[in-house]
N, C-alpha and C positions, 0 to 999 in steps of 0.2 A: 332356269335351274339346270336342263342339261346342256347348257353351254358351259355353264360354270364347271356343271361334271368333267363335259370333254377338257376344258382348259387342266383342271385339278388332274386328270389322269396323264396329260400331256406332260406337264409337269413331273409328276412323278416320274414318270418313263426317261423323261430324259437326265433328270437326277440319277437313277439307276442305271444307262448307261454311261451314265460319263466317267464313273472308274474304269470301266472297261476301254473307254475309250484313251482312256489319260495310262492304264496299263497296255493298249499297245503302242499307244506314240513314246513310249519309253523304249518299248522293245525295239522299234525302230532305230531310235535316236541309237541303243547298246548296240547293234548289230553292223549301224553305219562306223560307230566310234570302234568295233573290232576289225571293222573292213579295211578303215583309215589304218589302222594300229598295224593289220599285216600287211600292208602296201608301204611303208614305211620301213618297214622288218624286210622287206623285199628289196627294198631299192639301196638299203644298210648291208643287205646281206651280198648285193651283186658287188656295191663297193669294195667288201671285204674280201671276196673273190677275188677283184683284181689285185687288189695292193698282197695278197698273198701270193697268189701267181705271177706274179713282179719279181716279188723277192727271191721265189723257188730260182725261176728261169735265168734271176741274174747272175745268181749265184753258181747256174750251169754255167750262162756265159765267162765268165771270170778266171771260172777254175784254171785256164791256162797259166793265166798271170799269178795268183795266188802260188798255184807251183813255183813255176820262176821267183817270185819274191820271196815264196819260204826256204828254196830251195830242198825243195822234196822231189821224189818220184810222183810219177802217175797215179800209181795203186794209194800210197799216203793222201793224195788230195783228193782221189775219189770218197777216201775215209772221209775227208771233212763234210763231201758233197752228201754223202749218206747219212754223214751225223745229221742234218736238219731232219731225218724221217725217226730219229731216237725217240724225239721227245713226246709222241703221240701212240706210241707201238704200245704200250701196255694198257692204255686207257680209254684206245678206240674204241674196242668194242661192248664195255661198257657205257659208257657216255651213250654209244648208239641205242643199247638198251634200255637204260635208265631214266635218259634226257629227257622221256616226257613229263618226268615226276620235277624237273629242274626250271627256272626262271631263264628258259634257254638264251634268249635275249641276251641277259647280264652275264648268263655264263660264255656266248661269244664275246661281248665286251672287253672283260676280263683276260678270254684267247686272245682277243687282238691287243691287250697291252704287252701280255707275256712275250708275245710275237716281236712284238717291236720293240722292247728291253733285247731282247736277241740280236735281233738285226741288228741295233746301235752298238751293241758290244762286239760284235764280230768287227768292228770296225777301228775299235782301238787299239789293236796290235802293230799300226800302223803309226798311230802317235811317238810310240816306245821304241821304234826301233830307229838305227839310223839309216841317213841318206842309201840310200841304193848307189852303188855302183858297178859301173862293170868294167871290161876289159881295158886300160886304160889308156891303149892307142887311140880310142876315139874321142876320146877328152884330150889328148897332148897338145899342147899347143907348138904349132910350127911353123917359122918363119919359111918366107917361100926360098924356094931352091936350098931348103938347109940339107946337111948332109943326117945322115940317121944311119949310125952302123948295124949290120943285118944282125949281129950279136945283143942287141936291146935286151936286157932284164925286160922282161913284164910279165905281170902277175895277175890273176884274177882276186877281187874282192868279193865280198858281198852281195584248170576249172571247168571242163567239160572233160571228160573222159576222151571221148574223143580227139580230144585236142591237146594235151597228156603228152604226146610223142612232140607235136612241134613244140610246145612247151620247153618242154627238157630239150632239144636240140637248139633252142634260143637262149637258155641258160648256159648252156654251158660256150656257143659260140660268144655272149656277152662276157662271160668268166675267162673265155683265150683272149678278151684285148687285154689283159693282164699278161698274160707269157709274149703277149707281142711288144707291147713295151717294155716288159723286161728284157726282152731282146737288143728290142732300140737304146733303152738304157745302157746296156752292156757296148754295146757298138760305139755310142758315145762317152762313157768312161774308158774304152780302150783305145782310145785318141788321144788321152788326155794322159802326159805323163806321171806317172808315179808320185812323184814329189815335186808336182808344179806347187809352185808360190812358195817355196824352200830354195832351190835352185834357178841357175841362172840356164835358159830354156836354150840361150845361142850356143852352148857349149856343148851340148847334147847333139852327138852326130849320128846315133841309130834311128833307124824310122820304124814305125808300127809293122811291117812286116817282116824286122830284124827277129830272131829267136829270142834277143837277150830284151827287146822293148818288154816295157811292165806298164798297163794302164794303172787309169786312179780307179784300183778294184775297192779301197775302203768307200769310197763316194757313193756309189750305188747302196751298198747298206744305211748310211746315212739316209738317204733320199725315201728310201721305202721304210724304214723305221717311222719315220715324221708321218708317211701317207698312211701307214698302218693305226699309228696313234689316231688320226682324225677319222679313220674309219669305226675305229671302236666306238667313238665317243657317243654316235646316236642312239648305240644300244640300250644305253641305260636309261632312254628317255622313252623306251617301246615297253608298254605294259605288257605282264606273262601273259602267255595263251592261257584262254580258260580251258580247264581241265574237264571230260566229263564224267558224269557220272555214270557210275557201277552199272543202273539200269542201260542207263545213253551208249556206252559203250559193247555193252552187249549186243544191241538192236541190230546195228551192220552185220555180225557175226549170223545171227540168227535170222536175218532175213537173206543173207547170201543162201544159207543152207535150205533154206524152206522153199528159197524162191527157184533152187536150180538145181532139186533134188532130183527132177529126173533127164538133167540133161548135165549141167557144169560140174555139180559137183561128186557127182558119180564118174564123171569122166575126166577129170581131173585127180579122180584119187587122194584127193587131200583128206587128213586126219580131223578128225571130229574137234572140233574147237575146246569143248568141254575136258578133251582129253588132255589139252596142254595146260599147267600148271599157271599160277599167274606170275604173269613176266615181271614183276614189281618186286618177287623174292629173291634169292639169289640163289634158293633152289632150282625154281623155275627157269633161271636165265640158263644153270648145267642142263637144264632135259629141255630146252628151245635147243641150245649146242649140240644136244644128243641130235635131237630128230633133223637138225638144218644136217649133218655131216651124215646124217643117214641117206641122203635124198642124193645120189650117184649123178643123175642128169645136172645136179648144183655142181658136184664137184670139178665131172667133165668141164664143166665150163670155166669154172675157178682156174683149174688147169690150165687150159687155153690163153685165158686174160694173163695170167702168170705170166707164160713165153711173151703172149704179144707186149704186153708191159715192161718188159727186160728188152723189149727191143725197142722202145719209147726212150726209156730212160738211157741207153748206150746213146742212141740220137742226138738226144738233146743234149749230153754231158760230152760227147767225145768227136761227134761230127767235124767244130768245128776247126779242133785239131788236124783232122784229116785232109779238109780242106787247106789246109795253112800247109802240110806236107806233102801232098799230093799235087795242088794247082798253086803253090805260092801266094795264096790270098789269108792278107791279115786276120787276125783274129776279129779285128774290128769292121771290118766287110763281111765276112761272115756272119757274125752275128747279124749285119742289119741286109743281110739277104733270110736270115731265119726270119725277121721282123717285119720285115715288106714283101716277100715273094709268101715262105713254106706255110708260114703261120696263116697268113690272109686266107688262102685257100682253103687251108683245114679248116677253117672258121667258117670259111663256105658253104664246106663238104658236111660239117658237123651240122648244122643249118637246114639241109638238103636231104639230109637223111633223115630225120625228125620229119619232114614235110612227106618225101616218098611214102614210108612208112602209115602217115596216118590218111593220106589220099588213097592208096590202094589199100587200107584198112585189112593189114596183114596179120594172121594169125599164128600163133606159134612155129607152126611146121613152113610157114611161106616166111616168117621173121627169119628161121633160121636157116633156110635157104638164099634170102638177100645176104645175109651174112657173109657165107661160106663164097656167093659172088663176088660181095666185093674186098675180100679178103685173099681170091685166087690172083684177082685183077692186078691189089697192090703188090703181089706176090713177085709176079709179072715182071713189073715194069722194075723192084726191088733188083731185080737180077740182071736184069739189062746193065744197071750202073755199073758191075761189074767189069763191063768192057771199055770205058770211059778214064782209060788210064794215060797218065804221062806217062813222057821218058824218067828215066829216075837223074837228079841232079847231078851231075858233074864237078865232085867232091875231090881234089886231088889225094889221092891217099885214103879214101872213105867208099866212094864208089868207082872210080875211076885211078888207072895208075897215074903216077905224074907225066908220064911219056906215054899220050895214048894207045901207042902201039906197041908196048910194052903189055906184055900176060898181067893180069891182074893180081892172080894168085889171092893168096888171102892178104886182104886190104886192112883189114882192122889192125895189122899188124905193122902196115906200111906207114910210119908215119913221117920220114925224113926220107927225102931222095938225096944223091949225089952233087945236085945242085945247092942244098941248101945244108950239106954234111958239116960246117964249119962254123954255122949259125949260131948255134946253139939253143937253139930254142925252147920254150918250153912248152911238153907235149901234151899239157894239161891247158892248154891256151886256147879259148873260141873267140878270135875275132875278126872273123871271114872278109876277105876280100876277093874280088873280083881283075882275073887278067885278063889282059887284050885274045888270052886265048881263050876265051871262052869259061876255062874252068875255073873252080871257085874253087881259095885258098885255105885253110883252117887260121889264118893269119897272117900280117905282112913278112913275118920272119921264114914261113914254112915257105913263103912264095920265091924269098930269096932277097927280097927288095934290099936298097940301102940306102935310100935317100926318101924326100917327101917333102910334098909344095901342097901350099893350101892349108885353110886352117877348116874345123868343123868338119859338117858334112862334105865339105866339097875339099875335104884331104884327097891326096893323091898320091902312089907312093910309085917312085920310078926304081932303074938297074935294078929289074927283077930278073934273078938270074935263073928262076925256074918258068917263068914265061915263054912260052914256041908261039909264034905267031906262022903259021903257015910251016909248021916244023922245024921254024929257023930259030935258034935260042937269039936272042939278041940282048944286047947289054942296055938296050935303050928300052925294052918292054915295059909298060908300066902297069899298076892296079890298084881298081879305087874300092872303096868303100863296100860294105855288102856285097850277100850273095847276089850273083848271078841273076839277072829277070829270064822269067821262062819263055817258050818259043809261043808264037801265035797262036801254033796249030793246039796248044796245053791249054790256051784262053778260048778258044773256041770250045773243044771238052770241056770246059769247064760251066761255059751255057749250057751245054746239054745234058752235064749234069743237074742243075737246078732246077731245069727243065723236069725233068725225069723224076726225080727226087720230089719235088711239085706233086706230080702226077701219083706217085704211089702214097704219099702222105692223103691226098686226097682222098683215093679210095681203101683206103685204111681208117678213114675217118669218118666216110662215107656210112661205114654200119656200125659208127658207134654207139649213136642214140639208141639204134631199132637192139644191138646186144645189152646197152642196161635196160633197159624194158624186158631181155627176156629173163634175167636175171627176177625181176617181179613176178615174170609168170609160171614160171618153173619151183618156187616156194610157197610152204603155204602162209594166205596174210598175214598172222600172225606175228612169221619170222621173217617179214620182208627188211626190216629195220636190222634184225641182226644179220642178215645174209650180207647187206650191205657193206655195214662194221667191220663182217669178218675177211669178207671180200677186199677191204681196205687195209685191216690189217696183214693178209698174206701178200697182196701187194707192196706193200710199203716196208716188210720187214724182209722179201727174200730179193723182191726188183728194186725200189728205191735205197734198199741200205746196205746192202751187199754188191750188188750187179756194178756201180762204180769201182767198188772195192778190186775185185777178180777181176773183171776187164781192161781193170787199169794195167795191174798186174800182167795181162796179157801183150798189151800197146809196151810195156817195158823191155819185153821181150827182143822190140826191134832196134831198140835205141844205140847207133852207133859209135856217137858221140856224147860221155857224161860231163856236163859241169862239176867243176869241184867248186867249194869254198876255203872262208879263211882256217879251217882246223882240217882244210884237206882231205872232208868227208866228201862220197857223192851226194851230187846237186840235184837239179833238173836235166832234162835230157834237153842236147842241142839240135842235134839231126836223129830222123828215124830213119831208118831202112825202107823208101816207098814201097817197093813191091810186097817186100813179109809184113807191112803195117798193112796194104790194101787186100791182099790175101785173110789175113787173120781178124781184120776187121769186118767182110764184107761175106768172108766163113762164117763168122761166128753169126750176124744178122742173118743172115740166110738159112744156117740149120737151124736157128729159133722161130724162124716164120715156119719152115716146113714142117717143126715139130709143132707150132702153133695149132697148123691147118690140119697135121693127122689127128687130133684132139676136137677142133671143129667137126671135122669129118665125124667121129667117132658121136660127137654129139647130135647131127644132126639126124643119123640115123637111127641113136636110141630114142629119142625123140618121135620120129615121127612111126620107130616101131610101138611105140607105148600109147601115144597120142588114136595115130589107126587102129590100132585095135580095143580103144574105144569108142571108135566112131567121131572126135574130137578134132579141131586141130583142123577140119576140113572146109569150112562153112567162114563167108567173113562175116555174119552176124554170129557164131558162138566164136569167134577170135576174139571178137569185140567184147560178149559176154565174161571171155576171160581174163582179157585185161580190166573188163569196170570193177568183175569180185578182186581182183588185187589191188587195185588202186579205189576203191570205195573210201574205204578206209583215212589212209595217208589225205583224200581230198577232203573229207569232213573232217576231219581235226588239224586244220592251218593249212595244210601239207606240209608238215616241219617234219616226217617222215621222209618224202621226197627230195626235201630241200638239204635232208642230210648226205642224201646219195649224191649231191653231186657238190657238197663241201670235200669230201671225200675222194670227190675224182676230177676237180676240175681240169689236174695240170696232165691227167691219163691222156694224151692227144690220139 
């Protein structure tokens, strides 16, 4: 009888547990199926990373050509380069508020179609237009030894806190293999003619380091359109974040406060939770805005990023112009030294900071002292490039007289010598050739020539009557094709530029992780998400969409030589003035880094006045303490908080 007892009560028992047990093999089963769901969201969200930071960068890349084939100025194409930052400036920082009320997933999706609807239509004005051409000496076809009078008409046409920092430093180095192949992309469409598979390729005598060459800039949009489409498409297959509830979200708020009332959050200063409005209203979202622009240490630093940010984006949109004027090197070699040399390293350095940072488990006041080092460092080495200058090119009539020992006087005005006074030429002509002396022609009529053998590239134009070969005029001098190549000693600087420029990218990049982190720790949790947004949007609307615009306009400045087209307007610019272009270019970079750093400066000391004089700030077990209350948060709910900070900033190098 009482076996039967024990068996009848054994039974029961285990009847009575087995909901319990069947409700937590559920809970399990739900908790693996949201693990999978964000691991997936994660590995969708790095893709779309890159195929965005593809398009941005390529789109820096290109800009030269785009000019040249729209025939615009600088300043007008940096207008286009800035229009990609229009279409986000009013909505950022909502979206960043709101987003968690939204099916974030479907609603990047969706980004990435609209995204790539973009990209494919920037691409079509390219269809619509016709063939390019240019000056059209170098399409002439010429039998050899024919005669060619110097009078020629020619014309131009057309998950533990702790680990938080490497985290995010691994995030976003994965997010720059996207600007590095956007690079490389760029580098390989500007190889690639204009209107190959339209024209015949043998008749085309410029080469990629010609002024007037134009890569296949429509290609590249094409390409990243497609990649952008496939990236979206996972999205809509990743169920929403579960949202929590009223009470659930409470709980972190109110155990940060309970649990660090007499050490975090008394010395931290941050405003009583209960006191901020809920961020769901759109009351609430004005008085988050009120109190984030009340917080000075936020601003200071917004500040900072500002300059350093406008000196990012001149980099990336105008460098490699500089290079093409400065040392000779294609638009298409530049790029693919942005994409194999500058970028790899920042990817490194970006990488390396995130790891420094959470090994020596740095606190506020030691974050923002790595900072202000490795910011003086890239400073540094920023200004060294300075002296890494060529001779300026040997322009007859541009930068040099025609008889070099002739006063130069004002050049820009010299555009016919006594040599070539019967030519007739026209002064609106760029089709540069190269004499036996060295100097480089605005064309074969300006040189004097009258005859020309060879057909294509390998034209030749002889009896150039403004050729000196040794100061001797001679009726036999001849001139081929293209400027002038530069001297050794220009190709050696030119290593050391890359070098150099390496090096300060580096440590520029070096504290970038450990700066958005302090960005978290300087707000209160609440407003980490907007601080972000807002951070994004004053980035994007003063440096991404203007700073092309003015700087452009700046580089205009030196332009010696304009193109014209068919109605006679100005063009693109042909040659710059190297010295007033590496003057004003490497001015303007250098008073934005030093205004950068008096703003770091200014930050680092209110900071650590405000920090000390609560006792804060000092200890790396309360650093730690202050980054876990900020990031508590953002880690229990997906981190789609964090993950926004760095949708936001991926292409910031």
């Amino acid at each position: 009888m009482a076996a039967e007892t024990g068996i009848s009560d054994s039974s029961k028992g285990s009847s009575q547990n087995s909901p319990m047990q069947r409700n937590v093999d559920s809970s399990i089963k739900e908790k693996a199926k949201c693990n999978n769901g964000f691991k997936l969201f994660m590995i969708a969200l790095i893709c779309c990373l890159f195929c965005k930071a593809l398009m941005a960068t390529f789109l820096k890349s290109s800009i030269t050509h785009i000019e040249r084939r729209f025939g615009i100025t600088t300043s007008k194409a940096g207008l286009i380069d800035g229009s990609f930052e229009i279409g986000n400036l009013l909505l950022i920082t909502l979206v960043s508020h709101f987003g968690a009320k939204l099916h974030i997933p479907r609603v990047i999706g969706i980004g990435c179609f609209i995204m790539a609807a973009g990209s494919i239509l920037s691409s079509l004005p390219h269809f619509f237009m016709e063939y390019y051409t240019y000056d059209p000496t170098a399409i002439m076809k010429s039998l050899d030894n024919s005669t060619v009078p110097c009078s020629t008409d020619q014309h131009s046409a057309r998950n533990k806190t702790s680990s938080i920092l490497l985290e995010s430093g691994l995030l976003q180095s994965l997010s720059l293999t996207g600007s590095i192949s956007g690079f490389l992309l760029g580098s390989l469409c500007a190889r690639i003619y204009v209107d190959i598979g339209y024209v015949d390729l043998s008749i085309i005598s410029i080469k990629p380091t010609d002024s007037r060459w134009i890569g296949a800039w429509w290609l590249g949009f094409i390409i990243a359109g497609i990649l952008i489409i496939l990236s979206g498409v996972p999205f809509f297959f990743i169920p929403p974040f579960q949202k929590k509830t009223k009470m659930e979200s409470k709980v972190p708020a109110s155990l940060s406060a309970s649990n660090t009332n007499d050490r975090s959050s008394q010395k931290l200063n941050f405003k009583n939770p209960e006191q901020i409005k809920d961020p769901q209203e759109l009351s609430g979202y004005f008085h988050s805005l009120k109190c984030l622009l009340s917080n000075w240490n936020y601003i200071i630093f917004l500040t900072y990023c500002l300059f350093s940010y406008i000196c990012i984006i001149v980099n990336l949109t105008y460098l490699p112009k500089y290079l093409e004027q400065e040392y000779g090197q294609s638009i298409s070699k530049s790029n693919l030294i942005f994409g194999i040399i500058i970028f790899p390293f920042t990817g490194i350095s970006l990488f390396l900071g995130g790891y420094i940072s959470r090994k020596l488990k740095l606190n506020i006041i030691g974050t923002a002292k790595f900072l202000l080092i490795c910011h003086c460092c890239g400073f540094v080495a920023q200004t060294l490039m300075l002296t890494l200058n060529c001779e300026s090119r040997p322009v007859a009539g541009l930068t040099v007289a025609y008889k070099r020992n002739d006063p130069q006087g004002d050049l820009q005005n010299i555009s016919f010598s006594e040599c070539n006074s019967d030519c007739n030429c026209d002064v609106n002509l760029w089709d540069p050739v190269c004499g036996d002396d060295g100097l480089t022609y605005i064309s074969p009529c300006s040189a004097g020539c009258k005859s020309s053998a060879g057909y294509g590239k390998e034209m030749v134009f002889h009896n150039c009557s403004c050729v000196e070969v040794n100061n001797f005029q001679s009726q036999n001098s001849s001139a081929h094709l293209g400027e002038c190549s530069r001297t050794n000693d220009c190709s050696r600087k030119f290593i050391y530029f890359v070098v150099i420029q390496s090096l300060a990218q580096f440590f520029y990049a070096l504290g970038y992780s450990p700066g958005t982190m302090l960005t978290f720790m300087i707000v209160e949790p609440q407003l980490k998400s907007l601080a972000i947004g807002f951070c994004s949007l004053t980035l994007r609307s003063i440096g991404g969409l203007l700073t092309p615009i003015y700087f452009g306009a700046i580089i205009d400045l030196t332009c010696l030589k304009w193109a014209t087209n068919s109605c006679e307007d100005q063009g693109s610019c042909r040659i710059y003035n190297p010295i007033s272009f590496r003057k004003k270019f490497f001015g303007f970079l250098i008073g934005m880094r030093a205004v950068a750093y008096a703003f770091l400066i200014f930050f680092f000391i209110a900071v650590k006045k405000k920090y000390k004089e609560n006792n804060t700030g000092l200890s790396k077990s309360e650093g730690k303490d202050v980054v876990e209350l900020n990031l508590r948060e953002p880690l229990n709910n997906n981190e789609h908080l964090g993950i926004s900070a760095n949708v936001n900033n991926e292409t910031h190098i």
